[in-house]
N, C-alpha and C positions, 0 to 999 in steps of 0.2 A: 398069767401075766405078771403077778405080783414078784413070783420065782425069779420069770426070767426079767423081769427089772433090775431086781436085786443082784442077779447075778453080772448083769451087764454094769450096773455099777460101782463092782469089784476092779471091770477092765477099765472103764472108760466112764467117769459120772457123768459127763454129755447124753453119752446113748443111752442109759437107765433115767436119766430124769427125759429123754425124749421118750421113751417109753411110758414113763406115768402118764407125761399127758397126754397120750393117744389115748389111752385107757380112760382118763377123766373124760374127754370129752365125748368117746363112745357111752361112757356112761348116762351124759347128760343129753347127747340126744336119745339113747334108749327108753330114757325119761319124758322124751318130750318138753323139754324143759325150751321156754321161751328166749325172748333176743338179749333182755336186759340180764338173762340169768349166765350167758351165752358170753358174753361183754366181760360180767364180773369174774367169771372164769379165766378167762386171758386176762385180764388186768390184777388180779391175785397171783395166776402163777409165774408171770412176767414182773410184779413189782414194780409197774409201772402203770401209769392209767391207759386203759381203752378207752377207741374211740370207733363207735359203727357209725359211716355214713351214706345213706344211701337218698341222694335229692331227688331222683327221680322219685320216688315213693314215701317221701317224705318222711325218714327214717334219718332219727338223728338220737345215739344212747349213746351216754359217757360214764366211766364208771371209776372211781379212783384205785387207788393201789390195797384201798383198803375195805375195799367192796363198796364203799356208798356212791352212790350214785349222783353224780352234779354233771347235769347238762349244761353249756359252752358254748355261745355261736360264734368261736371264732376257730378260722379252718386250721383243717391239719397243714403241720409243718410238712412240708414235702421229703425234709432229710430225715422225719421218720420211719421206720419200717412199718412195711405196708404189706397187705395178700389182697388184692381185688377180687371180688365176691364171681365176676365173671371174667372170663379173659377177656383183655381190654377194653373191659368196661369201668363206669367211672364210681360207680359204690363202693365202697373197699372199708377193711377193717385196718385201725392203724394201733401202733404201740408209739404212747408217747415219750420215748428217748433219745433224748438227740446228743446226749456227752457221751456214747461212746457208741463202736460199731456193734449191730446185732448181733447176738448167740445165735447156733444153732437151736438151743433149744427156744429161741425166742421165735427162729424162723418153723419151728413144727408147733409152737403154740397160734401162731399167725395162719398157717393151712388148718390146722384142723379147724380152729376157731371159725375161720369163714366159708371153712366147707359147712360146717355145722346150721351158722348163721343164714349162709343159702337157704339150703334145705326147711330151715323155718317161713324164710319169706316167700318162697314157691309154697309152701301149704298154708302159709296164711295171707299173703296178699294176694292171690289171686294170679300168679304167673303163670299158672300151669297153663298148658296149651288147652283148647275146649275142642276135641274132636268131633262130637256131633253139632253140625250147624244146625240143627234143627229143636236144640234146646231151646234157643230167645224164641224164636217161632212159639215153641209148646208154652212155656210160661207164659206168652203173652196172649193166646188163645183162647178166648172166652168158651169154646165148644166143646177144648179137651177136660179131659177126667179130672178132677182136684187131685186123683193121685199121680198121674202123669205128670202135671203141670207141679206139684210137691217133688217128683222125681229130678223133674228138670233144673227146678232152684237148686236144689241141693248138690248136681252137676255142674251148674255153673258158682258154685260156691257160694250160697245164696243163704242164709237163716232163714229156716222154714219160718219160726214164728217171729221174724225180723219184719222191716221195713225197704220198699227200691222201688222207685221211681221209674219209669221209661223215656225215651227219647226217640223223635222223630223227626230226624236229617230230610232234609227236600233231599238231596244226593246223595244217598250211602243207605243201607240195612238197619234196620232199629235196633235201637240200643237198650240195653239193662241196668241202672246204675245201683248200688247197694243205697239205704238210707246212709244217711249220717246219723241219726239216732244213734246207730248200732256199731258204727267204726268210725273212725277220723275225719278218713277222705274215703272217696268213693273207689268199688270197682265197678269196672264198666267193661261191659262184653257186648257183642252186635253180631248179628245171625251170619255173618260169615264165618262163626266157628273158633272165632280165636279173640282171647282175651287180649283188652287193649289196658288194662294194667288198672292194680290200685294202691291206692296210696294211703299211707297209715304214716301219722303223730305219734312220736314219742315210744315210751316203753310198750310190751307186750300186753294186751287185756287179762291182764289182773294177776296176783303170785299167790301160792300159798301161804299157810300160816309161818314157817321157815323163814328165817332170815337168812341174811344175806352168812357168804362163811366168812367166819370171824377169826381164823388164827389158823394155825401148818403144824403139820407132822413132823416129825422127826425129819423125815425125808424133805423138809420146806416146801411141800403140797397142802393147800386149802382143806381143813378139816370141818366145814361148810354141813347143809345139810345135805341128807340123804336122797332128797329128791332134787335137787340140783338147784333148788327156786322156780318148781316146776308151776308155772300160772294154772291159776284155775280158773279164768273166765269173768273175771270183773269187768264188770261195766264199763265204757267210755263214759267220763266224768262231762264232755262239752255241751253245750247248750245245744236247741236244738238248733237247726240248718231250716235258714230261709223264713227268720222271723223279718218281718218289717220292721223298720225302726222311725220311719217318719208318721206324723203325727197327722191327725188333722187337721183342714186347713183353720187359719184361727180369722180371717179377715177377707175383702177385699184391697186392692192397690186404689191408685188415682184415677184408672182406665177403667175402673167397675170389674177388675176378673178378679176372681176369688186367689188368693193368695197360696191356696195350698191345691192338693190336687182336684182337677175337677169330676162333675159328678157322672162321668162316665169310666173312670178309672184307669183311663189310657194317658195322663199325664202325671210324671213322677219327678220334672227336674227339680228336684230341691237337695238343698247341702244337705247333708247326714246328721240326724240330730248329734249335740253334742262335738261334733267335728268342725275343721276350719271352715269355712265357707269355702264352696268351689271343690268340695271333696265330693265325689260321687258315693254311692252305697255300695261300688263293688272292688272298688280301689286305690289306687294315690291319687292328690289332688291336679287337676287340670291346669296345664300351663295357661297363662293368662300373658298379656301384655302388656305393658303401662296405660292404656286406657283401661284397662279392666275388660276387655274381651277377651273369648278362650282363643287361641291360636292353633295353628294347626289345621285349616279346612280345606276340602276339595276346592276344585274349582266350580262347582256346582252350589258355592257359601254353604256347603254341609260339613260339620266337624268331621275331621279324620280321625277315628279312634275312639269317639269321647262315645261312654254310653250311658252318661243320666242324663243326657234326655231323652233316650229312650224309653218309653214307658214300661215294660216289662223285663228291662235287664240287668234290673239292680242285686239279683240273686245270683251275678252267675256260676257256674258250676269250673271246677279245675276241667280240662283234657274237654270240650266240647269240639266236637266236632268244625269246620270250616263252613262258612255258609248259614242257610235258615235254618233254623232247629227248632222242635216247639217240645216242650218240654212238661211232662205230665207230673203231675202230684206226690207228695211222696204216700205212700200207703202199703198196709199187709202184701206180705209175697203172693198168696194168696189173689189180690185186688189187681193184681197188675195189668188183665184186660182193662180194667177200668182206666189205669194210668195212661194207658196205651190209646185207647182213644180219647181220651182227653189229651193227650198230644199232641196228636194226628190235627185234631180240634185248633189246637194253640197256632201250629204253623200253617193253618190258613192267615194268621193275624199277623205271619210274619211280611217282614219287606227286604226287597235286595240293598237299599240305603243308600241311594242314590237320588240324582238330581228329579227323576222320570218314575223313580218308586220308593220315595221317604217313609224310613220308619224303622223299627227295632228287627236286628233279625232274630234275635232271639226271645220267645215268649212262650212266658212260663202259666201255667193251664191255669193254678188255684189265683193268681193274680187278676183273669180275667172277670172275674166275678158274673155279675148279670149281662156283661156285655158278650159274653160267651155264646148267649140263646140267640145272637142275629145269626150265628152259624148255621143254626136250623131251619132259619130264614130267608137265606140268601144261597142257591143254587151255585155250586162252580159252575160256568160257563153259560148260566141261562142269563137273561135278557136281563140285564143292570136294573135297579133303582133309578126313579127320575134323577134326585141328586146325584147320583155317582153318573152316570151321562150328562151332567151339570158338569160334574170335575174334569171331565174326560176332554170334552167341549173347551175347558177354556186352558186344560193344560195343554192341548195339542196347540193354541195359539200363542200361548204365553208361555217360555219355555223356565221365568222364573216361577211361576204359579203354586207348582204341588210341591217345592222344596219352601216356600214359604209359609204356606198356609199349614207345613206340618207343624213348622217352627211353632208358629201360632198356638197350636193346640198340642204341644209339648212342652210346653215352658208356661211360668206362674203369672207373665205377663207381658205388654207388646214392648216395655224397652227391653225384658230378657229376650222376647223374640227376635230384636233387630241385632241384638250382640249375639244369638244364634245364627244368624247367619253373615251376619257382619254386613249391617247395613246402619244407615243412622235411622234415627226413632221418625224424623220425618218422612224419609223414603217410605218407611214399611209403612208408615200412615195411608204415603199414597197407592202404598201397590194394594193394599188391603182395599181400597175405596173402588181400585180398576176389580178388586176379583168380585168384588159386593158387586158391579156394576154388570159382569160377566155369569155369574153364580145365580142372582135373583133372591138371595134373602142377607141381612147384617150379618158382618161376622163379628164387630166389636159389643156386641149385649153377648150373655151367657146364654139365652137360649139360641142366639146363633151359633155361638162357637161350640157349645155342643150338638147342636145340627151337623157342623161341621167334623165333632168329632165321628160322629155317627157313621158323617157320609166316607169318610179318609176310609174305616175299617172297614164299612161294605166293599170299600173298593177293591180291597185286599179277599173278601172274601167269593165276590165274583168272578175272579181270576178261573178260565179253565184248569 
């Protein structure tokens, strides 16, 4: 290759330096050489900075002209030259030059570069296609072999000695999520056989001792190291995924309810420690109105969208599925039967979030704490609890009943309850005194309102 480089830029220096770079970059995949090594490659021999982006997978490396690397959120210029990682897809690799029209050798650094750069994130995000549907099955099977079920992670791109999570859709095939421990963002796969995608932050897990290349040949090609900046598997430096961040509670209000959450663990509205008020735990903050109410609600007074008051939604996860979902622990690849029903477990405690069946659709297993053992308590489909035939009783009459009383036992207190549903403090006063009236025990002392919490989840859990 080197010959006929050489010779080709006797005729034509275009075609011999488009010849090097095919040669570097076969070199640097034969290396296995990671995305940020991949980046500095074309932005060395382009003299100009790369830029990888890929949003779908949350994949963003910049690399300057001079190998260092300085990541940038702001997007690429469109009048720079570009190769999209797929056909007409929106990831693409770009050179940023925009004073003058592209080289040929600019447009074979741009193919090879992002054919190369593919080829990394189908083997390390998780793209590839998963033909046996019966891998999520096997891992998630408490009865198969530990080697089997070892076989199957490692099929769906799983770190045998890593950490993943299971998920369990009311509507769709159970899911696999990787830990975040062990990578950025998760991949996730579901027993119909095909990866639903994962997503990776930032540069490749980890480089070797090599630095970045530092200076050109004769020829003005990167005289870099020998293995490309081939990663060798460093750790994701982030925190772990899915610490709480609120405290507990430090008081009661003026209405006698404890102030932070209560002691059955199904109430979480509170702002995010350290955050504005009115910021939830899983995202930006809640539009409000000049009274101070969140806006934005069904016609049933239940927020559209908002999910801190949902009690177990403040962790959630990227790419979750549509609908109830209950969500298992994260734990050893290994443990993942356990995950698994402890999911299954969780989406009994889900709700569809509505006027007729308030409440979180999504909920996450290690969050249920002790309230999790009424599941082994409570039958799907057999003969209710007195309370929950209490609830049933007076929401079939009273069609604002069970969106208010969720209110109630979601929120830190009844004037957050009445801007939960957008009522004034004295209305809920009364409607609270019609359901005391209709129910048979108080709901404004704590051991009623945790009566009540009690009764909301059975209710959920006697569902056939």
């Amino acid at each position: 290759m080197k010959e006929l480089a050489g010779r080709l830029t006797a005729l034509d220096p275009d075609a011999g330096a488009a010849v090097r770079v095919i040669a570097y970059f076969d070199r640097l995949s034969e290396s296995r050489a990671g995305l940020e090594a991949l980046v500095r490659g074309a932005a060395v021999l382009a003299g100009v900075p790369a830029l990888l982006v890929d949003a779908e997978r949350r994949v963003r490396v910049r690399v300057e002209a001079d190998g260092t690397r300085r990541d940038s959120g702001a997007p690429p210029d469109p009048g720079w030259p570009s190769a999209a990682l797929t056909p007409g897809g929106a990831a693409a690799l770009w050179l940023e030059r925009a004073e003058a029209a592209p080289s040929v050798v600019d447009a074979v650094i741009l193919e090879r570069a992002a054919g190369a750069v593919r080829l990394v994130l189908d083997r390390t995000r998780g793209r590839a296609a998963v033909e046996d549907p019966a891998l999520v099955e096997t891992v998630l099977d408490p009865g198969a072999p530990e080697a089997a079920r070892l076989h199957a992670a490692r099929g769906l791109g799983l770190d045998p000695a890593g950490t993943a999570r299971a998920l369990a859709p009311l509507d769709g095939p159970p899911m696999v999520v990787a830990g975040r421990a062990d990578a950025g963002l998760p991949n996730r796969w579901s027993s119909n056989g095909l990866s639903t995608g994962r997503a990776s932050a930032g540069s490749p897990a980890g480089r070797s001792n090599a630095g970045p290349p530092t200076g050109r040949n004769k020829g003005g090609f990167p005289t870099g190291p020998s293995n490309g900046g081939l990663p060798t598997g460093q750790a994701h430096a982030g925190s772990p995924a899915g610490r709480s961040n609120a405290g507990p509670p430090t008081g009661r209000n003026k209405d006698g309810l404890p102030t932070g959450p209560s002691n059955g663990g199904l109430s979480t509205a509170q702002a995010h420690a350290g955050s504005p008020t009115g910021r939830n735990n899983a995202g930006p903050p809640t539009t409000q109105a000049d009274s101070g109410r969140p806006t934005g609600r069904t016609d049933a007074g239940l927020p559209s969208g908002r999910t801190d008051a949902d009690p177990l939604t403040a962790r959630a996860l990227p790419g979750l599925p549509d609908g109830r979902v209950g969500v298992g622990p994260e734990v050893p690849v290994l443990e993942l039967p356990r995950s698994w029903a402890e999911a299954r477990t969780a989406l009994r405690f889900t709700a569809e979030g509505t006027a007729l069946d308030p409440g979180p659709k999504v909920v996450h297993a290690d969050e249920l704490g002790g309230v999790a053992l009424l599941a082994g308590l409570v039958a799907p489909g057999a003969e209710a609890p007195a309370d929950v035939q209490a609830l049933e009783a007076a929401g079939a009459s009273t069609p604002w009943l069970l969106a208010t009383l969720h209110a109630v036992i979601s929120t830190t207190s009844l004037r957050a309850a009445a801007a939960e549903i957008n009522v004034h403090h004295s209305t809920l006063q009364d409607r609270l005194s019609h359901a005391e009236h209709l129910l048979g025990w108080p709901l404004r002392t704590p051991q009623g309102r945790l009566r009540l919490q009690l009764a909301l989840a059975m209710r959920h859990l006697a569902r056939p």
